[in-house]
Steps between C-alpha positions, in 0.01 A plus 500: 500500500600157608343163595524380834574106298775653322833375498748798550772625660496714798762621701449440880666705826537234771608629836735351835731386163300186430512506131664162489256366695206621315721369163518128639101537610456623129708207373283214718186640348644535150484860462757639307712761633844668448709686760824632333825420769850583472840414614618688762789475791423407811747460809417245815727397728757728315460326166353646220267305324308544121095448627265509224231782632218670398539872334256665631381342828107457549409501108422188310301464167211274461349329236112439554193675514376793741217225635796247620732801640201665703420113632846435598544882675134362684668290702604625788873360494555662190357839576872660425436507090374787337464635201740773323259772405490736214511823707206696299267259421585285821442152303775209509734524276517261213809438323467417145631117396741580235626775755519262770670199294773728379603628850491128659744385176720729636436520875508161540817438402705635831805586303771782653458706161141505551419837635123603691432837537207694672223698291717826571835370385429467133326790261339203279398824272813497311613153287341355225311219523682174404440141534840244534562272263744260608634347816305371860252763444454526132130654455488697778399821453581860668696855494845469409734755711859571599511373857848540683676478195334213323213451265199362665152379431232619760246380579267660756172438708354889522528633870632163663829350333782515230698260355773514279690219349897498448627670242424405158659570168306736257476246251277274740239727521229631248323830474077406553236754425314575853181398382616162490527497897 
């Protein structure tokens, strides 16, 4: 069971697409947070234009504790946050730090060879367990899998989001023991 007073992360379903709003509100009261955004193609006035975007609209991840969230969701202007529930035991989920500092080393890099895939997309049963240990995201730690032809590192948030990094050589990753995550 959790505190109220502590620090975690939770992630956090904002409707009407105001996830960058809620980000900058997070940002003025020092809260951290983490919404992962991507490249994609846009065309206006019959351009096409790169836009850096969020993944998944309405989903952000916040840093605090349950006592700040449930004051900030209080007021009535920010009514349109709520928690991401566990479906059976209907509490918020939590997502563990290590968990959550892995998948923003590689989310937050918005990189074309970065891939995210939904909680379906990806059996995360098969792959060993491996941590990387070279590069931009050398100690990060997750399954590695063949993904469209190229060896990946995965790293996943149960039931909300996958990330996998671009393809990495064998010889920068290392086999861990899954106690050690």
């Amino acid at each position: 069971m959790t505190k109220r007073n502590e620090t975690l992360w939770y992630p956090i379903r904002v409707t009407y697409s105001q996830e960058m709003k809620i980000k900058e509100l997070m940002t003025a009261q020092e809260i951290e947070s983490f919404i992962p955004m991507e490249y994609r193609e846009k065309e206006r006035n019959g351009r096409k234009m790169r836009q850096l975007v969020p993944v998944i609209h309405n989903l952000i991840f916040i840093h605090t504790c349950k006592r700040k969230i449930d004051e900030i969701k209080a007021e009535n202007m920010y009514s349109c946050i709520r928690y991401l529930t566990n479906p059976t035991t209907n509490t918020p989920i939590i997502v563990p730090e290590k968990q959550m500092t892995d998948f923003i080393a590689v989310a937050g890099t918005p990189d074309e060879q970065i891939m995210f895939l939904g909680p379906t997309e990806v059996n995360l049963q098969k792959g060993d367990r491996v941590r990387i240990t070279g590069g931009i995201w050398e100690g990060v730690e997750g399954t590695f899998l063949r993904i469209k032809r190229g060896l990946r590192v995965v790293i996943a948030i149960d039931g909300i989001m996958t990330v996998a990094t671009a393809s990495l050589h064998p010889s920068l990753v290392e086999k861990i023991n899954d106690n050690n995550y």
